[in-house]
Structure formats: C-alpha cells, structure tokens
N, C-alpha and C positions, 0 to 999 in steps of 0.2 A: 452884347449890350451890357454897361455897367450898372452893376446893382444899386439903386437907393440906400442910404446907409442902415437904416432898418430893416434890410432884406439882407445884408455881407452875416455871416455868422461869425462870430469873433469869441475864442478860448481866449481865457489868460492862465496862464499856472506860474504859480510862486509858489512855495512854502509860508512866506511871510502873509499872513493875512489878512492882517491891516492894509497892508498896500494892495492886496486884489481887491478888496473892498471900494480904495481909494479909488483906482483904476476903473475898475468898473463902474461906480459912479461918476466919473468924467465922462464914460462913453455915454453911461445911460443919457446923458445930460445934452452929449453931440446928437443924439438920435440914433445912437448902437443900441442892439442888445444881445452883452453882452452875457457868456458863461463864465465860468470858474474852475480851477481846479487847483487844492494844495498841495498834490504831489503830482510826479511822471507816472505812477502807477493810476491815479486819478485821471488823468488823460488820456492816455492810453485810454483805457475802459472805456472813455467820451465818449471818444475817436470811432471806435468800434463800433458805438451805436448810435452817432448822429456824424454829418461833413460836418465842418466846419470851412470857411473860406481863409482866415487867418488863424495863425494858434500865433500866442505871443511869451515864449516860454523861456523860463529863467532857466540861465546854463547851474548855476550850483544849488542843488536841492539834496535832501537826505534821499535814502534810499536809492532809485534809479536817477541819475543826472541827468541835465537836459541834452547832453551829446546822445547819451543811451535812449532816452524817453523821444528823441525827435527820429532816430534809428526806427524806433519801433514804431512811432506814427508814419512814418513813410512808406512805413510794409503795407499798414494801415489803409492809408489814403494816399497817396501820391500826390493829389490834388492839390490838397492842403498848402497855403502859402506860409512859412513858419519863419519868425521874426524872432533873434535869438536877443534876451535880455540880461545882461551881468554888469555889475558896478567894479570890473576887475580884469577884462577879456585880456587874456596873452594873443600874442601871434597864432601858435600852435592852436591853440580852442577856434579861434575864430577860422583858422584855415581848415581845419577838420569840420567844423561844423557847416561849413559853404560845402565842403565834400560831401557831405551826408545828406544836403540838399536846401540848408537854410537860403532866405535870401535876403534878409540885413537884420541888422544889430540894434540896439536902443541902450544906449548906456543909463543906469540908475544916478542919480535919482531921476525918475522919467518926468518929463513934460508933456503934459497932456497935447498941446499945441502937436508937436514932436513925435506922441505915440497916436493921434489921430491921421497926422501924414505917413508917417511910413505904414499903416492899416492902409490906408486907400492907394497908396504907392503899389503895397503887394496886391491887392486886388487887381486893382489895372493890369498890371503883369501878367496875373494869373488868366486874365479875360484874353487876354492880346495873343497868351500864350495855344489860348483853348481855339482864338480864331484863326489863329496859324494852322493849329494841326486841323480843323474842320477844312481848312480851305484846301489842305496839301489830301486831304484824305478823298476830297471833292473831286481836284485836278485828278487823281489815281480813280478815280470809277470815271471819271469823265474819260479819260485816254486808251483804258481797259473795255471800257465799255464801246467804244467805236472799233476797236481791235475784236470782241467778242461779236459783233454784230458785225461785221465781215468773215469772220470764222464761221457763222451761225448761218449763216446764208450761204456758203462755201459747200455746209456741208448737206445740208437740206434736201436738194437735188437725189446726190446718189441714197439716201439714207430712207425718202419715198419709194425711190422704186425698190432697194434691199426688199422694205419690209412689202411693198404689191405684189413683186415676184414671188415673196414666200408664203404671204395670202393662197396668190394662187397656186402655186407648189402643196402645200394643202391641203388645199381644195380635192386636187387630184388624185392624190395618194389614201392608202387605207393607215386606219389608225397602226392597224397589229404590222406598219412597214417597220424594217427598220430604219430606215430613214425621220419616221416621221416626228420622233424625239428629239434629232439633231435639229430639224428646224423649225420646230417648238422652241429649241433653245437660241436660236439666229432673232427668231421673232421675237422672243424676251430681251435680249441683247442689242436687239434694232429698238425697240420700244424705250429700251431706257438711254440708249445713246440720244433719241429725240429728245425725249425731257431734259436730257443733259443741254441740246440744241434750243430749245423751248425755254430754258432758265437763263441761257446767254441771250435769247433776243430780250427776255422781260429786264437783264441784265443792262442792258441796251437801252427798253427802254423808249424802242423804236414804234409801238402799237400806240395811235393818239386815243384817247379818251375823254366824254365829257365832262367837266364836275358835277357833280352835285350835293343834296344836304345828304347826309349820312347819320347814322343813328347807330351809333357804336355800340351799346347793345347786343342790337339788332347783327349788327356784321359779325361779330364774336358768338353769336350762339348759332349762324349759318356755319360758320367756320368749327363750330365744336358739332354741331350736326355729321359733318364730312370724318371727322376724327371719335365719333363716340366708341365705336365697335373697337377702333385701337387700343382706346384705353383700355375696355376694359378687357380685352384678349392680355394687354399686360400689365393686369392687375393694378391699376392706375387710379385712384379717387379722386374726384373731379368734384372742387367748390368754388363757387359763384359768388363774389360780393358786389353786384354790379347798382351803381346809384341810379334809382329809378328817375332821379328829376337831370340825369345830362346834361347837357347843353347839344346843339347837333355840331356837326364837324363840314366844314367844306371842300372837300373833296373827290376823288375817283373810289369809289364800293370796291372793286375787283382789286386795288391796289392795296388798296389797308389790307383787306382779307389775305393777301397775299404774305404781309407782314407778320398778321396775328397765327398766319398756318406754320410759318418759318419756324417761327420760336417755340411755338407747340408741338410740330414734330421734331426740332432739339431736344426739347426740354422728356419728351416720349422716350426718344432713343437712349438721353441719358439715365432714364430710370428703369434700367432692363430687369428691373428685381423686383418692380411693383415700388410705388410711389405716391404723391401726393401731387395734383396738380390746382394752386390757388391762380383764377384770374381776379380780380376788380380792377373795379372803374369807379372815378369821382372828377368833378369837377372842383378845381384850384384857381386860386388868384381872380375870385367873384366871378368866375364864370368867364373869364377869359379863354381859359384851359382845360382842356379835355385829357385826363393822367390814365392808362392803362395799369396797368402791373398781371405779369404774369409770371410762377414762381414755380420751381421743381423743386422736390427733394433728393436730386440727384447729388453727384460726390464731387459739383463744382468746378470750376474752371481751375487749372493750376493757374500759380503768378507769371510763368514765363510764358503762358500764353496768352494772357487777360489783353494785352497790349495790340495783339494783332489777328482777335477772334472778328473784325470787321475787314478787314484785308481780304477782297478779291482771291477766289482757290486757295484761302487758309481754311486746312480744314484737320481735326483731330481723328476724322472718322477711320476707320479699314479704308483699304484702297477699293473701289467698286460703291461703296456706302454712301458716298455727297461725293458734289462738287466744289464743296467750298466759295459757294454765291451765297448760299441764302442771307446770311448775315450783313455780307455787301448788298446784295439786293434790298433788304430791307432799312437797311441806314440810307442809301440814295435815294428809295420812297418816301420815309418819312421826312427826309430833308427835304424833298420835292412839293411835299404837303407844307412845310415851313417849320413842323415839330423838328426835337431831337430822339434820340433813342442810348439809354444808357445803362448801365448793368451795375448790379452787384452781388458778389458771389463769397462764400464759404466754402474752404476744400475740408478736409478732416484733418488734416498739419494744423488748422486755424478753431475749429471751432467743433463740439460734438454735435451741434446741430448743422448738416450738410445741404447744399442747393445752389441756384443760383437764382435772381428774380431780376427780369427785363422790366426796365420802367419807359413808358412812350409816351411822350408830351405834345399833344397839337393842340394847334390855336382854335378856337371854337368859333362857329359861323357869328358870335356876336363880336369875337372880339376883329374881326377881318372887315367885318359892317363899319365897324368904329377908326378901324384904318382908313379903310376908302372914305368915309364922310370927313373925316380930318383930313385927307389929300385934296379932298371938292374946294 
C-alpha cells in the first residue's frame, strides 16, 4: 500500500544550505516532512538511526561525495530509494551511481514540481518492489510448505513406532544394562526428529484453528512463562515494556505464541555469554496496530546473511541445532494474521553496541472492525 505523503520519510543532503532549506520548504508545503543533512557524513549518521523512504542526495559535497555517502547508505539501509542530485552529471557519475544503486537523477536548479515527482516516482518503485519480493517469498513457503507437509506425514508413521518400540524396549531392560544408554540415545534422537516433523506440519500449516480476540500481553508473558528457567540458566536479563492500554489482536493464540517463542529461543541461542533480552509492545497509527519488538544483545546477524534469514532450512546454527523453519514459520504466520515482520540488526564490523531486534506489526481487532464495516 502506498504511503500518504506525510507518512514517505524524505532526507535531502546538500552542502549548500540555502537550498535544503528552500527544498524542504517546498515539501513541507506538498505535505512532506522532510529531514536534512549538510554533509554525506551527516547522513550517513541519519541513516543509521532512522529509514528513511527517499534520500535525495547531491553527488558533489566536501568531504565524503555523494557516490561515497550513497555507498555507505546502502550498507546502511538497502531500502532506501536514493535520487542522485548534481547541476553537472558526466556519463561516468551517473553510470557508477545506478551501479551503486541510485534510482534517478534531478538536475539543479531543482523544480519543485519535478523533485515532488521523482520522490513519489521512487516511492512507488520501492512499494512495488517490497510487493514483489513479499509475494515471491509467499509463493516459496506456499510450494515448500506443501512439499514439507507431505514429508511430514511420510515420515510420522515409522518415527511412532521407533520411538513405542523403544518405550517398550525400556520398559524391559534394567537401568545398569548396557544397552539401556543406547536407547536413551534413539529415544532422544526419535524425539527430536518428531519436533523436526512437528515444525514442517506447523510449516505447512495444515492444523485448522479458530480465531479469536487475543491480548498480546497476555500471550508473551505465557510464552516468557515456558522460557523463564532458560534465561536465567544462561544468565540472560529479561525486561518488559509492555503498553498496558493494547488494543486486542484478531487472531489464533497458539500461532502468535509460536512466533513470539521462535525469535526468543533465537535471540537465547545467540546470547551464549549471558545477555540482555528487551521485549515491548505499543500500539501505532491510533490504534490501528498492534507493534511487538523484541531485542538481544547478541553479536548480530552478519550482511551476507540478513537477505535470506527468513528462507525456508536457512539456518546459521551447528548441524543437529534448528532446522532452519522457525524464521519461515514465523513470516508465513504473521502474514496469515495480515501483519509483517522485520528486523534490525548490529554485528561489531558496525557498531560497538551488538544485537539484533525483530519488529512485528498486526492489525488490531479495531482496525479489521473498520475493514469489514467499510466492505458492508
């Protein structure tokens, strides 16, 4: 969905600061609201600690240039739509700067008419782009997940009786056998090839459910109930900023909880040194939305995997450690709820403060009230 112009987030950087002034007062004027920045070093910096939707950044600036400063923001954000500005562009700038990821131009002296369209130009692009990949990532659990939920059910069968026969096997035998260690270890090893089987049907997706109001809260401190003993076995500090006034959520209880367990036994594993685990909650955009956040002080996702930690059996862990679902499981749940789920992370290449924090968006039981009366 495209954003209202007062929701796009819009950087300008120039050096020259009469004309960011100028500029930014044209937007403010359209119904932008607009930032600033008089150097690439200044944006940079932004970048780091807010999105922005568009940057609109002049290629010749002191210091770091805009080929270097839009280099650096795209390590930054990727997201970012960035709209290169210069009263002077060669071939060479402009083809280097489409390499590095711009995606148009605005020659000085700008028109406001002019730098209002190419802002909403990149926007659209960037939405069109975001619904591409949501929909290719959609088609990929949808095709995986009918594939896992025939796997899952394949293997079900012999994987009951492994572990009954070794029940009883068991049963029969004295502790002090020696046998009776070996199939301790079969029935440890049947056990968790189930859960392996047990996360491809949730995978799947196959178990109906019915909705109802849910009180996220409420489902996050059950879910911290089940995980308390972990933390603190690994030295884990656990704080709560949760908005007492919600809004409720419409949805399946067992499915959220299934999300909010995902990312907390991630976020667990990645702090094997002892950690800090922040969750809250708030309600956004009047009560429309229901926002999560949950945060580690773990050592981050590197960049070359940020791209494909929601990818189906993409997983970082030891081989025996995950199966590389949860992540997928839990993007195909909260899309199935109508939220998204998105991340942002710190490695120690980037920042001396380390972590990574999952943000999760659902619609809240008033704003889906307000859908369906506007369909009547």
């Amino acid at each position: 969905m495209l954003k209202k112009k007062s929701d796009i987030t819009v950087l300008l950087v120039d050096d020259e600061e009469e004309l960011v002034k100028i500029m930014s007062k044209r937007l403010a004027v359209r119904g932008f609201k607009p930032d600033t920045a008089l150097s690439g070093e200044e944006a940079v910096s932004k970048v780091k600690e807010k999105h922005f939707d568009v940057i609109v950044l002049d290629i010749a600036m002191p210091g770091i240039d805009g080929i270097q400063a839009l280099k650096k923001i795209k390590e930054e954000d990727k997201d970012s739509q960035i709209i290169m500005m210069t009263g002077y562009a060669t071939v060479e700038k402009s083809v280097e700067a489409m390499k590095e990821g711009a995606i148009d131009f605005l020659e000085k002296p700008v028109n406001a008419d002019m730098l209002i369209h190419k802002i909403l130009n990149a926007h659209e692009a960037s939405e069109k782009r975001r619904q591409e990949v949501h929909m290719s990532h959609t088609e990929k659990l949808a095709s995986i997940g009918t594939l896992a939920a025939g796997v899952a059910h394949e293997l079900n069968n012999p994987l009951t009786i492994i572990l009954g026969m070794t029940d009883l096997m068991l049963e029969e035998i004295s502790v002090d056998s020696k046998h009776y260690e070996n199939l301790k270890a079969i029935e440890r090893q049947g056990t968790n090839a189930k859960r392996i089987v047990e996360n491809l049907l949730r995978f799947a997706r196959y178990t109906a459910y019915t909705e109802e109001d849910i009180d996220i809260n409420q489902s996050i401190e059950e879910v911290l109930t089940i995980v308390r003993k972990t933390l603190m076995f690994n030295n884990i500090e656990i704080k709560c900023e949760m908005d007492k006034s919600l809004p409720i959520v419409r949805g399946i209880p067992g499915e959220l909880q299934q999300v909010f367990l995902n990312i907390i036994t991630n976020a667990i594993y990645e702090m094997k040194s002892g950690g800090k685990l922040t969750i809250a909650t708030q309600s956004i955009q009047d009560g429309e939305k229901v926002e999560v956040r949950i945060a580690d002080t773990g050592p981050g996702i590197k960049r070359r995997h940020q791209d494909r930690i929601f990818d189906p059996f993409f997983t970082t862990k030891n081989v025996g450690e995950g199966t590389g679902l949860g992540l997928s499981v839990s993007y195909g749940l909260v899309a199935k709820h109508g939220g998204k789920i998105t991340f942002d992370t710190k490695t120690k290449d980037e920042s001396l403060v380390t972590g990574t924090e999952f943000i999760i968006t659902l619609p809240s039981a008033l704003q889906i009230n307000e859908e369906d009366n506007y369909d009547r």
